[in-house]
C-alpha positions in Angstrom: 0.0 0.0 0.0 1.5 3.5 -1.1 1.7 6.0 1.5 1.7 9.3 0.8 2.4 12.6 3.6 2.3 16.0 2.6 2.1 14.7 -1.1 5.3 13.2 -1.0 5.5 9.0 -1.6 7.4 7.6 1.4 9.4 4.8 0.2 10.1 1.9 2.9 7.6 3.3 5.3 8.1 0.9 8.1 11.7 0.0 7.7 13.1 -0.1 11.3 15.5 3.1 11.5 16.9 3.5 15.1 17.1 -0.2 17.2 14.8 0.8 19.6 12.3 0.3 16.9 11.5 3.2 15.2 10.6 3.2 12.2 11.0 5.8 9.1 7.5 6.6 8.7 7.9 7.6 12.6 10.1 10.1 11.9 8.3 11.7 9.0 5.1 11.6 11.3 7.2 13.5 13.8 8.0 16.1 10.9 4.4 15.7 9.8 3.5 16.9 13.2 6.1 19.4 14.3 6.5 21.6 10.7 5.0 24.3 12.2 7.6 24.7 15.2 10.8 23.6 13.3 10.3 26.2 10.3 10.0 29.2 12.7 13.9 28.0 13.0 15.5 26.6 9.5 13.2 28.7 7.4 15.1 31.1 5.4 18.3 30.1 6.9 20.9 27.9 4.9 20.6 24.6 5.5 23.0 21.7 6.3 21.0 17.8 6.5 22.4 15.1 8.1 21.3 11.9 6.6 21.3 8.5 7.2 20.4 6.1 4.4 20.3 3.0 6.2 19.2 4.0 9.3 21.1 5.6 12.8 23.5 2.8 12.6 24.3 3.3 8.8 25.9 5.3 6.2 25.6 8.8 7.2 26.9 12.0 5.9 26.7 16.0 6.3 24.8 17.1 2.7 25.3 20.9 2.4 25.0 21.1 -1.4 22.0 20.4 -3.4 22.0 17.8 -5.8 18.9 15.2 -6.8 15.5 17.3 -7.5 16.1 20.5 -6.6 12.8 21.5 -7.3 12.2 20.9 -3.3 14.4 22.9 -1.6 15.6 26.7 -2.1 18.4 27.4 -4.1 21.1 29.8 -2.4 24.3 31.0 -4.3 27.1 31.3 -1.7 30.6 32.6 -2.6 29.9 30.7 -6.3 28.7 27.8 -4.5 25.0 26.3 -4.5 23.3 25.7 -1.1 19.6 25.1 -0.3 17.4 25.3 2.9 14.0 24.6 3.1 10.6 26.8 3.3 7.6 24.5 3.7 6.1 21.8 5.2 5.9 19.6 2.1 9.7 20.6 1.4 10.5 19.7 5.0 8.5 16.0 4.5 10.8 15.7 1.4 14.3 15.9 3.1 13.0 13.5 5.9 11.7 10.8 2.7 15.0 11.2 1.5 16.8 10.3 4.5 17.6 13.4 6.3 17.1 13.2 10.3 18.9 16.1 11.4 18.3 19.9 10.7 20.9 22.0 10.8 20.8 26.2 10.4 23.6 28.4 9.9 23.6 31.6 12.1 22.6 33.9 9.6 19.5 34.5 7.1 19.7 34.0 3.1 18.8 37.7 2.7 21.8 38.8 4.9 24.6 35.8 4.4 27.4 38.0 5.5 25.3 40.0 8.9 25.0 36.6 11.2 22.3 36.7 14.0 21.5 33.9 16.1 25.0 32.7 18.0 25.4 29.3 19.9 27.4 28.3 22.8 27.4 24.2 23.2 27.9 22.8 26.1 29.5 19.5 25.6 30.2 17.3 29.3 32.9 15.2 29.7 31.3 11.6 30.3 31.5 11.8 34.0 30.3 15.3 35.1 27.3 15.0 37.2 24.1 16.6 35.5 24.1 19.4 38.4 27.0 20.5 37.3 26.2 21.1 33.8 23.1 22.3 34.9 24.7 25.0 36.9 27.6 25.7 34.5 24.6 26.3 31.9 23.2 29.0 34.4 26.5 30.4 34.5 26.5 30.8 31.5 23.3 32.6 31.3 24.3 34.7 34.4 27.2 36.1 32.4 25.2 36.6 28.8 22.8 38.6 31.5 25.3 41.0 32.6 27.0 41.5 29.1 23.2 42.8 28.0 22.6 39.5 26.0 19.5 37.9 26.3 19.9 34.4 25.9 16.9 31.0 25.2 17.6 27.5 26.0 17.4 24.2 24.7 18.1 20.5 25.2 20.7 19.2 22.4 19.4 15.8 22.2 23.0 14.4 23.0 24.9 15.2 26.5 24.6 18.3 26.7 22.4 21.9 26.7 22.4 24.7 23.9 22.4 28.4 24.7 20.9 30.4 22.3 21.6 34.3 21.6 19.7 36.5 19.0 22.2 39.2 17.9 20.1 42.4 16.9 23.5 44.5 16.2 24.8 44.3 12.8 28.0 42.8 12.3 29.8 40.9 10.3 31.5 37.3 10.5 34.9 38.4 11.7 33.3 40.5 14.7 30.5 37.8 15.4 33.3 35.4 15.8 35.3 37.1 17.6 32.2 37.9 19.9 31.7 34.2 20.3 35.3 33.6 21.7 35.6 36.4 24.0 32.1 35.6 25.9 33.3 31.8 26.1 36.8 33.1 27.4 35.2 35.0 30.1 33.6 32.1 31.5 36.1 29.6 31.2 38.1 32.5 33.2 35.4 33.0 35.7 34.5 29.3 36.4 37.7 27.0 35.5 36.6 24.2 37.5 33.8 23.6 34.7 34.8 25.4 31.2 37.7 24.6 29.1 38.0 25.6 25.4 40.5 22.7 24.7 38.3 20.3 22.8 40.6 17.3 23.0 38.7 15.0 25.2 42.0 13.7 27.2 42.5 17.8 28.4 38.5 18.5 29.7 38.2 15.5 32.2 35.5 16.5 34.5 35.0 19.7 32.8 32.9 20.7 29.8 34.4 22.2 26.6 32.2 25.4 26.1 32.2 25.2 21.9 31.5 28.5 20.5 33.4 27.5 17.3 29.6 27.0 15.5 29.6 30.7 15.0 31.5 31.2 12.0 30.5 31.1 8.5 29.9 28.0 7.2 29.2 26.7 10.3 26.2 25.2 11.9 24.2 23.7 14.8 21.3 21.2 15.0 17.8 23.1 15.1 15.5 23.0 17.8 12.9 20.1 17.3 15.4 18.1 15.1 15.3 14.8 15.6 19.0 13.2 16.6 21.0 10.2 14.9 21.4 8.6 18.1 19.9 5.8 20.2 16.6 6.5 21.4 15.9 9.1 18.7 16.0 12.6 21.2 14.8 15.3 20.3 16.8 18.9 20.4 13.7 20.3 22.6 13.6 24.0 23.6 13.1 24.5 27.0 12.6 27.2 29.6 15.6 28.2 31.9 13.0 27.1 34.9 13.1 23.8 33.3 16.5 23.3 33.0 16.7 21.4 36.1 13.6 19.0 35.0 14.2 18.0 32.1 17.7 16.5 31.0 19.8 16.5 27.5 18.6 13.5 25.8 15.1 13.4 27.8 12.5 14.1 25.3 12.3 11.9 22.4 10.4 10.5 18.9 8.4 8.4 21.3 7.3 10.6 24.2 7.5 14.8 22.7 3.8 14.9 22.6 3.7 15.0 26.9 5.9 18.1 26.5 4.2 19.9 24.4 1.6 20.8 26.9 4.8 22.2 28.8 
């Protein structure tokens, strides 16, 4: 039996994608059902997919160029180079038919490539650290983004960790936006040693968590909130409040269970 979503054919609908058993047609429902929310972040951005053609466990690749039927995505020329990014629900069904499970936005619109707005700061754990303390490095965090004047908005990032979000209204360009990025995360790996470091070699952050602000350059991207992750379990990078940061943890909200936070 053919099934259709959005007008697109999915192809394998119930092949088993993640070992936990879900299954593709799983994830496109999840698309089906969360357009609305997702677009508000990739629309009119460019777009990077992470796909996975034969499932989690399989071949997977970063796809930042456009290639088959480009009739369903948006074309972007970038320094002589084609890009896409996607602007509707049926576009957004597409990339998941085709394999895509991960969403990723670069900091800056398609109408201003070279004035970047939205900045990320990633909060990556070592394996040990205790949950508290990421929790209350991630209000650090916010504490110091409060005092420089930035307003910052939170999410889970489906993996180990928490994403803080800040919307730059100032115009600038790459170099300064970049250079923003890695003064605000040397300031708190100043203030608070015992829990930053900037090294991203794993051996040289045990017990600490490397504060990656390196996503804010051009080119560069991070996973969108309500993307779906490759990983087991299929989480969910779910926005949250900063008064949930201490109830609900990285990897908590998944394929299987968003629906019960959405009425959060």
């Amino acid at each position: 039996m053919e099934i259709k979503v959005c007008g697109v054919k999915i192809s394998n609908p119930y092949k088993v994608v993640e070992k936990g058993g879900v299954t593709k047609l799983d994830l496109v429902s999840y698309y089906y059902d969360m357009a609305e929310h997702i677009l508000k972040h990739i629309k009119g951005r460019p777009l990077t997919a992470f796909r996975c053609h034969g499932g989690f466990s399989g071949e997977c690749f970063f796809k930042k160029h456009p290639s088959e039927d480009s009739q369903n995505v948006n074309i972007i020329t970038i320094d002589g180079q084609p890009y896409f990014s996607v602007s509707t629900k049926k576009q957004l069904i597409y990339q998941s038919q085709m394999g895509t499970i991960e969403f990723h936005p670069w900091g800056c619109k398609n109408d201003r490539l070279e004035s970047p707005d939205l900045m990320v700061f990633d909060l990556d754990p070592d394996e040990g650290l205790p949950l508290a303390s990421l929790r209350q490095a991630t209000r650090n965090l916010k504490s110091l983004l409060d005092e420089i004047g930035l307003t910052s908005s939170l999410k889970a990032s489906g993996g180990k960790g928490y994403h803080v979000l800040v919307k730059i209204k100032k115009p600038m360009d790459w170099e300064e936006f970049s250079s923003l990025a890695h003064q605000i995360a040397s300031l708190a790996e100043q203030k608070w040693p015992e829990l930053f470091t900037l090294n991203m070699r794993k051996v040289e952050r045990k017990g600490k968590i490397f504060l990656d602000y390196l996503r804010n350059k051009k080119g560069a991207s991070c996973v969108a909130a309500y993307s779906v992750r490759a990983r087991e379990g299929a989480p969910i990078s779910w926005p949250i409040s900063w008064e949930q940061l201490d109830s609900i943890a990285p990897g908590e909200v998944n394929v299987k269970n968003y629906k019960r936070y959405l009425k959060r």
